[in-house]
TORKOL-4160 file (C-alpha; in steps of 0.2 Angstrom, whole numbers, padded with zeros to 4 digits, m for minus):
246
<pt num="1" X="0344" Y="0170" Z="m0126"/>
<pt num="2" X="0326" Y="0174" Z="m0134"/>
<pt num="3" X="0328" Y="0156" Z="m0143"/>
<pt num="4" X="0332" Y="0148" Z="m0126"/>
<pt num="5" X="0316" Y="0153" Z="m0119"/>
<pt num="6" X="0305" Y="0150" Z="m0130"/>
<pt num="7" X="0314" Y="0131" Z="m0133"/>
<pt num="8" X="0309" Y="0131" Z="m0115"/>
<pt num="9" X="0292" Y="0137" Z="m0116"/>
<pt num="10" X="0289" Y="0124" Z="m0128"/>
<pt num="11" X="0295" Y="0110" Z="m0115"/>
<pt num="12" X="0286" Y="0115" Z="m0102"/>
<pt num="13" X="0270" Y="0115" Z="m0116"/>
<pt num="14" X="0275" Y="0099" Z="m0122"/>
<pt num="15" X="0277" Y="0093" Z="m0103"/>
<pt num="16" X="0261" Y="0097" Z="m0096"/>
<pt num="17" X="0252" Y="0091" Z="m0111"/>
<pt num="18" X="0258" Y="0074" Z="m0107"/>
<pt num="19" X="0255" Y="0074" Z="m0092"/>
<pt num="20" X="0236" Y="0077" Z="m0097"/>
<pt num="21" X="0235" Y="0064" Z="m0109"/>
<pt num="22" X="0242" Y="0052" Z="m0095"/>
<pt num="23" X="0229" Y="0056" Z="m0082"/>
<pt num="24" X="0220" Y="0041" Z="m0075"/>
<pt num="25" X="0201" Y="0043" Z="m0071"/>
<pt num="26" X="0197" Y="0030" Z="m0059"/>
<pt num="27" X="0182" Y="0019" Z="m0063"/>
<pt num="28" X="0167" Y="0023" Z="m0050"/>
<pt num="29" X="0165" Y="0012" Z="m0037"/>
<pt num="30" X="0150" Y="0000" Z="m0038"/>
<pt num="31" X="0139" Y="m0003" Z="m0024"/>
<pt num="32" X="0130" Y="m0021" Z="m0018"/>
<pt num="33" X="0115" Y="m0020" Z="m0017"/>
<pt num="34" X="0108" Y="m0022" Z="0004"/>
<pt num="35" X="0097" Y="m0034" Z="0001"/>
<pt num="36" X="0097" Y="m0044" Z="m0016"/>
<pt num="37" X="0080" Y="m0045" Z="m0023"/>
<pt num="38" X="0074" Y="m0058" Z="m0035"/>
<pt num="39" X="0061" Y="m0069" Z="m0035"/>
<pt num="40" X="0064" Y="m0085" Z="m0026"/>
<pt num="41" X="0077" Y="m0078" Z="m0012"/>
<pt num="42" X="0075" Y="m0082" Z="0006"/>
<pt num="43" X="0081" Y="m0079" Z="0024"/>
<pt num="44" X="0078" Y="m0089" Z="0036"/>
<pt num="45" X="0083" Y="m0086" Z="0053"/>
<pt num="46" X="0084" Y="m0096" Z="0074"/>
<pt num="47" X="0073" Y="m0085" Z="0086"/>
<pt num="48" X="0083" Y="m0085" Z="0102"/>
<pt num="49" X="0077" Y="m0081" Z="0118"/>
<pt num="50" X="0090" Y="m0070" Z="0128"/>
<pt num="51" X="0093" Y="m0065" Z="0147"/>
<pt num="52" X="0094" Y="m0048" Z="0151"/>
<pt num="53" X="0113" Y="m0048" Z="0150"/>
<pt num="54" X="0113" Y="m0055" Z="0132"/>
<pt num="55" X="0116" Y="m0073" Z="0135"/>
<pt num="56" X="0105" Y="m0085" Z="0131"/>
<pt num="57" X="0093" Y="m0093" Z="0138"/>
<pt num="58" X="0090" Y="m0111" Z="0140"/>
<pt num="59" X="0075" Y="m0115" Z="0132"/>
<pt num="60" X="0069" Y="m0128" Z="0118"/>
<pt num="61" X="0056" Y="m0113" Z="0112"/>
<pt num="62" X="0067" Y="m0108" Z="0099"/>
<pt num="63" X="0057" Y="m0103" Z="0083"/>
<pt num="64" X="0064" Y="m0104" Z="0065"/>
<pt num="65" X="0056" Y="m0093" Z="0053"/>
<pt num="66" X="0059" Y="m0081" Z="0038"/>
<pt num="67" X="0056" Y="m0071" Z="0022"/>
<pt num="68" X="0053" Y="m0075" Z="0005"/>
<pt num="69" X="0051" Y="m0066" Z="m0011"/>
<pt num="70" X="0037" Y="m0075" Z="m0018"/>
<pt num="71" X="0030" Y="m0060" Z="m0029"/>
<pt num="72" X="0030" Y="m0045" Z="m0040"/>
<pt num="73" X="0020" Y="m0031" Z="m0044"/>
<pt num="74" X="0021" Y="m0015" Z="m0053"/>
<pt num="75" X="0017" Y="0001" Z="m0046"/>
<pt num="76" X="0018" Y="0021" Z="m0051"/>
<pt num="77" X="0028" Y="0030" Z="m0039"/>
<pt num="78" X="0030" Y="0048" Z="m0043"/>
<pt num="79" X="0026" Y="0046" Z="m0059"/>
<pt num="80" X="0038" Y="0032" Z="m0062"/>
<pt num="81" X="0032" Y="0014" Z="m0063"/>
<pt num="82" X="0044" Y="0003" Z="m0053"/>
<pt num="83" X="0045" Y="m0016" Z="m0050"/>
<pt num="84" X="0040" Y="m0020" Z="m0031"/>
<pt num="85" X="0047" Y="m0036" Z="m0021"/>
<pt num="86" X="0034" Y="m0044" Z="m0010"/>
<pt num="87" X="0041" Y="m0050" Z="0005"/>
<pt num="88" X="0031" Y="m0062" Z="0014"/>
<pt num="89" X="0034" Y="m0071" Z="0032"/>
<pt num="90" X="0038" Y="m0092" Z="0028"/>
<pt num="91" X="0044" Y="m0106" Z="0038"/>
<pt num="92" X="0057" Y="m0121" Z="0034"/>
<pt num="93" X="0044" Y="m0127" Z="0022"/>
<pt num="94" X="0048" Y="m0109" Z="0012"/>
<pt num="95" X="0029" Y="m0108" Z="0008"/>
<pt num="96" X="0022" Y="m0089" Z="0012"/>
<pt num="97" X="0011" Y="m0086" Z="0024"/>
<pt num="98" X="m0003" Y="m0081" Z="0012"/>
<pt num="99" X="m0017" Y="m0087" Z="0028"/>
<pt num="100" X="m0011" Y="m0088" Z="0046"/>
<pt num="101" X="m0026" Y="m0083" Z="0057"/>
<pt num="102" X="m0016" Y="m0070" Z="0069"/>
<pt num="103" X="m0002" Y="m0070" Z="0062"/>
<pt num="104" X="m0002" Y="m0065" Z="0043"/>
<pt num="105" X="m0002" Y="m0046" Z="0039"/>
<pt num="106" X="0001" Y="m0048" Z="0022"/>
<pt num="107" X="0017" Y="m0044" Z="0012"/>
<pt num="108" X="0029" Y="m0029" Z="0013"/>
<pt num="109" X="0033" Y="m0021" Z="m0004"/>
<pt num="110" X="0051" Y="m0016" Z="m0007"/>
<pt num="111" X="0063" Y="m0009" Z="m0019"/>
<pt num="112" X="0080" Y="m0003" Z="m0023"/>
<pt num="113" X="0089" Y="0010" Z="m0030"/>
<pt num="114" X="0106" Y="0019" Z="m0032"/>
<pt num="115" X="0098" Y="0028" Z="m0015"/>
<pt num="116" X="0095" Y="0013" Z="m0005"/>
<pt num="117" X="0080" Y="0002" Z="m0001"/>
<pt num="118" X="0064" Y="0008" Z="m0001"/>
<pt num="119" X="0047" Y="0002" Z="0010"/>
<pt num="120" X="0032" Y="0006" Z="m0001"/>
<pt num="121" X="0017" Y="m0001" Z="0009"/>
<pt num="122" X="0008" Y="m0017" Z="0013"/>
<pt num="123" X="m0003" Y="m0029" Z="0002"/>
<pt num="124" X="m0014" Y="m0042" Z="0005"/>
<pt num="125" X="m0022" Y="m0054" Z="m0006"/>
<pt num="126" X="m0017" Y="m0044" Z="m0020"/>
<pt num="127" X="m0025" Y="m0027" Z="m0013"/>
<pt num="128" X="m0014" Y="m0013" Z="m0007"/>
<pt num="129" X="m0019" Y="m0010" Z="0012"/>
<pt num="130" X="m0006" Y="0006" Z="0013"/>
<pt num="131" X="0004" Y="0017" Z="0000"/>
<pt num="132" X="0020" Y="0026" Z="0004"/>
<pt num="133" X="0039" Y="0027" Z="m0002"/>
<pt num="134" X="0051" Y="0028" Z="0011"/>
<pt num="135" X="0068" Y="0026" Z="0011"/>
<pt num="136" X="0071" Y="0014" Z="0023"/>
<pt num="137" X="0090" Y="0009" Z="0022"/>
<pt num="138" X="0101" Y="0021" Z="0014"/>
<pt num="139" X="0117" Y="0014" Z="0006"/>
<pt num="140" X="0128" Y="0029" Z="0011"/>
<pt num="141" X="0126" Y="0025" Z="0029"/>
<pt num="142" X="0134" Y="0037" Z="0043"/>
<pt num="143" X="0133" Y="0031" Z="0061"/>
<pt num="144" X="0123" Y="0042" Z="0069"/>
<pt num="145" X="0112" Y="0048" Z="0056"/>
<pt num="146" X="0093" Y="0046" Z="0059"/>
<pt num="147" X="0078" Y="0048" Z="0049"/>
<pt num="148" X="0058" Y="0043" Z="0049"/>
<pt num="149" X="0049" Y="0030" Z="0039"/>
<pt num="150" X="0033" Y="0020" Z="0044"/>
<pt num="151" X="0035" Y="0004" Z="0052"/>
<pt num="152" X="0047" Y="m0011" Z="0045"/>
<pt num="153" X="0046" Y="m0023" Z="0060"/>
<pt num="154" X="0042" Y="m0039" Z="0055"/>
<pt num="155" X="0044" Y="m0057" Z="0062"/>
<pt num="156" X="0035" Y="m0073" Z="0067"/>
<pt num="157" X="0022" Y="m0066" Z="0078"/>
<pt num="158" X="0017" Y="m0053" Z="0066"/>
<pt num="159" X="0010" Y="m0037" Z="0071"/>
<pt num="160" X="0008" Y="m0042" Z="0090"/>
<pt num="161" X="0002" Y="m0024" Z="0095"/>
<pt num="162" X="m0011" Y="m0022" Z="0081"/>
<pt num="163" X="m0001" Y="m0005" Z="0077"/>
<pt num="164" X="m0007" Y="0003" Z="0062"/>
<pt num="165" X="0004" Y="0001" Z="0044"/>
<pt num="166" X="0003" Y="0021" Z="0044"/>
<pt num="167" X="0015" Y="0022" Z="0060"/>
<pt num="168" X="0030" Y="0035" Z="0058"/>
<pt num="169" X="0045" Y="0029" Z="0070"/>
<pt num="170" X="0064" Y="0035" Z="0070"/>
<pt num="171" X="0079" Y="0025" Z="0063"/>
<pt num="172" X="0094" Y="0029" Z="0071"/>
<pt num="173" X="0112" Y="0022" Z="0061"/>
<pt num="174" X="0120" Y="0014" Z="0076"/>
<pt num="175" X="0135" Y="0006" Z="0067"/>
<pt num="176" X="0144" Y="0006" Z="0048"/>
<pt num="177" X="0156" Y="m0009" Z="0054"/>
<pt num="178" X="0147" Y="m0023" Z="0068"/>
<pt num="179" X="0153" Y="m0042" Z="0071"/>
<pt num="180" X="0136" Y="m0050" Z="0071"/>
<pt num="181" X="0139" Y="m0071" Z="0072"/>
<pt num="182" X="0126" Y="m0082" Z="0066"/>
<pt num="183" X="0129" Y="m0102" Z="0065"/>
<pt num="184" X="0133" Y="m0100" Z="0046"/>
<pt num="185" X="0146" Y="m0088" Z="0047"/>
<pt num="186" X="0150" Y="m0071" Z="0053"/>
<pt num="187" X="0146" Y="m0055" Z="0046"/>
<pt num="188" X="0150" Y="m0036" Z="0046"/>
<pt num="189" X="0136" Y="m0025" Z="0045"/>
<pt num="190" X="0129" Y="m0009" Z="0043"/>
<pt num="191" X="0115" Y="m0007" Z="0061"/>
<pt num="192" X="0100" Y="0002" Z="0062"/>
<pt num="193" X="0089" Y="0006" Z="0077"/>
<pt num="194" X="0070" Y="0008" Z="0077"/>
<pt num="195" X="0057" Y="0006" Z="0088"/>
<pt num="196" X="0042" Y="m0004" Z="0090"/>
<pt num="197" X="0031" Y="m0004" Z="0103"/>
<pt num="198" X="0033" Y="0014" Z="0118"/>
<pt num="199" X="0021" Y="0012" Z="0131"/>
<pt num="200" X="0031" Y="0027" Z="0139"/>
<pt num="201" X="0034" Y="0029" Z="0154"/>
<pt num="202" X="0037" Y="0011" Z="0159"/>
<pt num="203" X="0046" Y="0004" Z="0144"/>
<pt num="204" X="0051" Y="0006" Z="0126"/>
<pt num="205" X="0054" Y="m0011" Z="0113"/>
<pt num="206" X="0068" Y="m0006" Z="0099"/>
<pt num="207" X="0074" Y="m0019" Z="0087"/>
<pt num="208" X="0091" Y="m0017" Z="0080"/>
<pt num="209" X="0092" Y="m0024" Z="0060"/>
<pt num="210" X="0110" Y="m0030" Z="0057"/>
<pt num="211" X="0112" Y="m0029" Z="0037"/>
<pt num="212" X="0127" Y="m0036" Z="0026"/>
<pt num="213" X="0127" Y="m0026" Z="0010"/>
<pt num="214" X="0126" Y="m0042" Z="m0005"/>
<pt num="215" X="0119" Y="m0053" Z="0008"/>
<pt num="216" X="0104" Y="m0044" Z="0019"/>
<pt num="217" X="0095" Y="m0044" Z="0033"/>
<pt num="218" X="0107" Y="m0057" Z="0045"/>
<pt num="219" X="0101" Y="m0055" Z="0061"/>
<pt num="220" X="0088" Y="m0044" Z="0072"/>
<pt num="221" X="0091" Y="m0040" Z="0090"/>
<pt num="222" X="0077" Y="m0033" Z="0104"/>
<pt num="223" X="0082" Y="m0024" Z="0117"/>
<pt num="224" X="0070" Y="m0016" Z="0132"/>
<pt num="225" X="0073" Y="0000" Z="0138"/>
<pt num="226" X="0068" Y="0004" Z="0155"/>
<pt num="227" X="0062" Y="0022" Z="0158"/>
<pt num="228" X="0063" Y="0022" Z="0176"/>
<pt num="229" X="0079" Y="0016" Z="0176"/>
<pt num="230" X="0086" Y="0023" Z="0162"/>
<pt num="231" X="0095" Y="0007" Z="0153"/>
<pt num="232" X="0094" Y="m0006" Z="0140"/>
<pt num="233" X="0092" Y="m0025" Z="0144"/>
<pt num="234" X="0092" Y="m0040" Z="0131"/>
<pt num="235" X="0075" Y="m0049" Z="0125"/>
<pt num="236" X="0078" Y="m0060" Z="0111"/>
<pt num="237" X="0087" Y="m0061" Z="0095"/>
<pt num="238" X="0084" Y="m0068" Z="0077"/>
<pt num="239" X="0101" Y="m0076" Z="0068"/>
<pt num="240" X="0102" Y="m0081" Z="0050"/>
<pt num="241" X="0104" Y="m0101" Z="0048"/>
<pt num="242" X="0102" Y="m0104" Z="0029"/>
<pt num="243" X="0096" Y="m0092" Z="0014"/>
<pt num="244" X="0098" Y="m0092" Z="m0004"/>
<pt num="245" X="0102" Y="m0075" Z="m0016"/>
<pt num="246" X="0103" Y="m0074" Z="m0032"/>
């Protein structure tokens, strides 16, 4: 009887050692990056006028513009030095708005890391104009989850409110999973909310950023909220027509 349970002792032994030796640890998931930056990648995008029901309006004013990443420079953050992305505004002809009288407000500096993408100030002509490090688009994004971070907006007509590069506004994570269709295809993306211009209390700008994660930015919607009213209605939107990653 004693030999019989220690034969079976030593099955059980040999059992669970095997089954140790045949566990599988799974290979972390990698993550795309939101917006693939490298030199030489472009958006461009259709501005669309809308109606205040969303449809569109019909009108030959519809400007083509983008982004480019035409530049690089290196700068210590936290004691780290990191390789900054400058993003500059361009048109069909892919050139940067190094010049526009009005228009141009420089470049945005942007990185990446296992965190997300990161807004680090402004620069123009080669001299920094503001200095932060905000995370801007985090890649574990909940709906609902907001955060603060200075001012991203950024599209053809530049900073048409003169507001200030050190402006703080909220993001809000509206969506993880919305349809957004652009005359190339159509995307799922994650969508954040900010806004950009308040003149409380008659009415409130916010521009929702539609992102892809391995594509980018694919489109930018504007919507007006009404405080006397209390509702949203539709302005204009910017929709992704050609772009190149790498």
């Amino acid at each position: 009887m004693k030999t019989k349970v220690i034969l079976t002792l030593i099955s059980i032994i040999v059992f669970l050692m095997s089954c140790k030796e045949h566990v599988v640890t799974p290979e972390p998931v990698s993550q795309e990056p939101l917006i693939p930056l490298k030199l030489g990648n472009y958006w461009l995008y259709q501005r669309i006028y809308l109606n205040p029901d969303g449809t569109e309006k019909h009108t030959t004013l519809q400007w083509k513009f983008g982004f480019i990443i035409d530049d690089t420079v290196t700068r210590v953050i936290n004691g780290e030095s990191i390789l900054n992305y400058k993003l500059f505004i361009c048109d069909t002809t892919l050139k940067p708005w190094y010049n526009k009288p009005g228009n141009f407000e420089g470049s945005k500096l942007i990185y990446q890391n296992s965190k997300g993408l990161f807004y680090t100030g402004t620069e123009k002509y080669d001299t920094i104009r503001a200095s932060f490090n905000d995370l801007l688009f985090p890649y574990t994004a909940i709906k609902g989850d907001s955060f603060t971070a200075h001012l991203f907006y950024y599209n053809i007509s530049g900073n048409l409110f003169s507001l200030p590069d050190e402006t703080i506004v909220p993001y809000l994570c509206v969506s993880t999973d919305s349809l957004f269709e652009t005359p190339i295809g159509n995307f799922r993306c994650v969508v954040y909310k900010s806004p950009y211009w308040d003149v409380e209390p008659l009415f409130r700008d916010d521009v929702y950023y539609f992102i892809k994660p391995g594509l980018g930015l694919v489109g930018m919607v504007t919507k007006v909220y009404r405080y006397p009213t209390q509702d949203y209605v539709y302005f204009d939107k910017s929709v992704l027509i050609d772009y190149k990653i790498e």
